[in-house]
N, C-alpha and C positions, 0 to 999 in steps of 0.2 A: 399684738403688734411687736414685732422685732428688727429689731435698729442696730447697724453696726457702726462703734465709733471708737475713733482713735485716742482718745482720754478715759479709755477703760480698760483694766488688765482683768476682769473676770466676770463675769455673765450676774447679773443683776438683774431682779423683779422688782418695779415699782407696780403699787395699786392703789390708785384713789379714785374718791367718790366722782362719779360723774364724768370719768375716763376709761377706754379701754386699756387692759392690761398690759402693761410696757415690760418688753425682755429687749436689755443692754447688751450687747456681746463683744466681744473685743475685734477686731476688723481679721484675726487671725483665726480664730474659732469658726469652725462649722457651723451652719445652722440645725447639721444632723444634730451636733453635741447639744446644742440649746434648744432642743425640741427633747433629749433623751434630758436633759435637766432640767426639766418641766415638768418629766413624768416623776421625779425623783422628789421634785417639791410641792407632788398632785396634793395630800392632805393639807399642807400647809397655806395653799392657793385657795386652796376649797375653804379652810374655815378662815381665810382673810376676806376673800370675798360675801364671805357670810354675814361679816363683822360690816365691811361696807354698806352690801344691801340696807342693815340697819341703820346706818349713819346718814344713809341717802333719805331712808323714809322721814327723818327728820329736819330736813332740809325745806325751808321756802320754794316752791315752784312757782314762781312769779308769772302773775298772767296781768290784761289789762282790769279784770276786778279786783286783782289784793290790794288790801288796803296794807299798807306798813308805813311807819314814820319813825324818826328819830326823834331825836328829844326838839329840833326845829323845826326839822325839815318832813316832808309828804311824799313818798312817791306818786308818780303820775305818771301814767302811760298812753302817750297820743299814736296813732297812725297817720301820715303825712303821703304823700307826693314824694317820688324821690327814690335816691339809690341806696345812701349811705345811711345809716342808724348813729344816732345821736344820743350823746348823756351829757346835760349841763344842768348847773346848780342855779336857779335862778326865782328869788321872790321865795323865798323859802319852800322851793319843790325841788323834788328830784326826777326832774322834767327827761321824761324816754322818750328820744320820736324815731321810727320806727316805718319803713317803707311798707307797703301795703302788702307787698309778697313775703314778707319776712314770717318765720315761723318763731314767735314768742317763747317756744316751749324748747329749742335749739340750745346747747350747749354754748354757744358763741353769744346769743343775744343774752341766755342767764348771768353769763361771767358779767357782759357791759353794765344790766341792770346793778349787777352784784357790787361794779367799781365805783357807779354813780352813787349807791348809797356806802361804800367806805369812803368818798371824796367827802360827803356829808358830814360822817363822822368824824373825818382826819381836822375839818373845819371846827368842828364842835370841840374838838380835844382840844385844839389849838388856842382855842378861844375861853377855855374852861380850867383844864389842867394844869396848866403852869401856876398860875393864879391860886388855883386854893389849893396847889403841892405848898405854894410862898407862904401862905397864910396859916399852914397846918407845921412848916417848918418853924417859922414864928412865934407862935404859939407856946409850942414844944421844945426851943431851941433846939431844934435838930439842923443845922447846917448841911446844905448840899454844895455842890459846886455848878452842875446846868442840868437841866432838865431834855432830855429828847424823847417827842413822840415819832414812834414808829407801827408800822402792819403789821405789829406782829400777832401771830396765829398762835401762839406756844404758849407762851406765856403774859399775863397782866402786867406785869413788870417786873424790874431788879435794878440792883444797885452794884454798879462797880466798883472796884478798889480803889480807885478815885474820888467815887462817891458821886461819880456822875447816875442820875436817875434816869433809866428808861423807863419809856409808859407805852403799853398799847392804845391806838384810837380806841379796840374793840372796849375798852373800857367806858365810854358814854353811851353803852349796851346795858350798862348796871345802875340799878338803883341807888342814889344819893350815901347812902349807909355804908353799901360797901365801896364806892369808890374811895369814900374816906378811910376805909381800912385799909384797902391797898397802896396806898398814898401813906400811911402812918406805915404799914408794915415796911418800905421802903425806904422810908426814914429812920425807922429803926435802925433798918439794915448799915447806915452810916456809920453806926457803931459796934455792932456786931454782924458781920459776915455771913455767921452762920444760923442753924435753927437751935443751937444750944440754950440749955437751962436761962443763961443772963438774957438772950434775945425778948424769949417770951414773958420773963419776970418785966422787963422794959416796959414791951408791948402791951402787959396788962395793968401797966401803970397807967399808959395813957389812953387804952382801950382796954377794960375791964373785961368787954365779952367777946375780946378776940378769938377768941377758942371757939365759940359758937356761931361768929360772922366767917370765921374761914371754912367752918363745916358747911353752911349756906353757900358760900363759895362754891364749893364743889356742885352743886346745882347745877350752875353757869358752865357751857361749854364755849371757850373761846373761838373753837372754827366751825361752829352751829349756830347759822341764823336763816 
């Protein structure tokens, strides 16, 4: 797919899972030249997409029999009457309904499934998070200033120079254990910035086996569910 637009000065390849290959071009550029800059970054395309392939095999392809649940809530996939495809939270489900012609396996209906249950989560964080950040700061005296959750795909969290704490929802994706690590690790971070020697002597003040929960960490892929 090749798209020309006026908020780009040089020809860019995006590739993700579950999308055709996207080339940017600037609205002045040839197509010739972004077809000849394709062949220029054939190796590099080849082992990105190689890398995807695998990140897709790991991916949920959600049909009407998967079973998945958060730590509330159930998905649930109905077929109905109707034109439009639905996602609402209701009674502790993550209730799909789904027109009768609809193809389940479609990149349009994966994404909706996909938003119903981050709505899930982003509830669960909301309802979870703040609360035992308050109780682990307490604790610990570690002082924050607020807490925000947000979607984020990158990373679990951080702490700004403010000392305001972000969280990702995908974190009511993890086990009790480590969510309180990464909630103390962010606390931490109130006082030291960075991943320097004083950081982790703190951290294993008040988590002794943080060195071996953050290795378990790495397990966990935040944009793989």
């Amino acid at each position: 797919m090749m798209i020309k637009s006026t908020r780009t000065r040089r020809i860019s390849i995006s590739a993700k899972p579950f999308q055709p290959l996207r080339v940017t071009l600037p609205v002045f550029e040839s197509y010739s030249r972004a077809e000849r800059f394709l062949k220029e970054k054939e190796k590099w395309i080849h082992k990105t997409l190689e890398k995807i392939r695998k990140l897709e095999d790991q991916y949920t392809v959600f049909n009407e029999d998967t079973r998945f649940h958060t730590r509330e809530h159930e998905l649930k996939v109905e077929h109905m009457d109707g034109d439009i495809p639905r996602v609402s939270l209701k009674n502790k489900m993550i209730l799909v309904k789904l027109p009768l012609t609809s193809d389940i396996h479609s990149p349009e209906i994966q994404d909706m499934i996909r938003w119903g249950i981050q709505a899930a989560w982003r509830k669960e964080a909301r309802e979870y998070l703040p609360a035992r950040l308050s109780d682990l700061s307490r604790k610990h005296q570690l002082p924050y200033n607020r807490v925000i959750i947000k979607n984020n795909k990158t990373r679990w969290g951080s702490c700004s120079q403010k000392n305001n704490i972000n969280l990702s929802l995908h974190l009511m994706r993890l086990p009790d254990h480590l969510i309180d690590y990464i909630l103390l690790h962010e606390l931490v971070h109130t006082l030291h910035k960075n991943h320097g020697r004083r950081f982790w002597t703190n951290m294993e003040k008040i988590c002794p086996n943080a060195k071996s929960l953050d290795r378990e960490l790495r397990g966990y892929r935040i944009e793989i569910y």
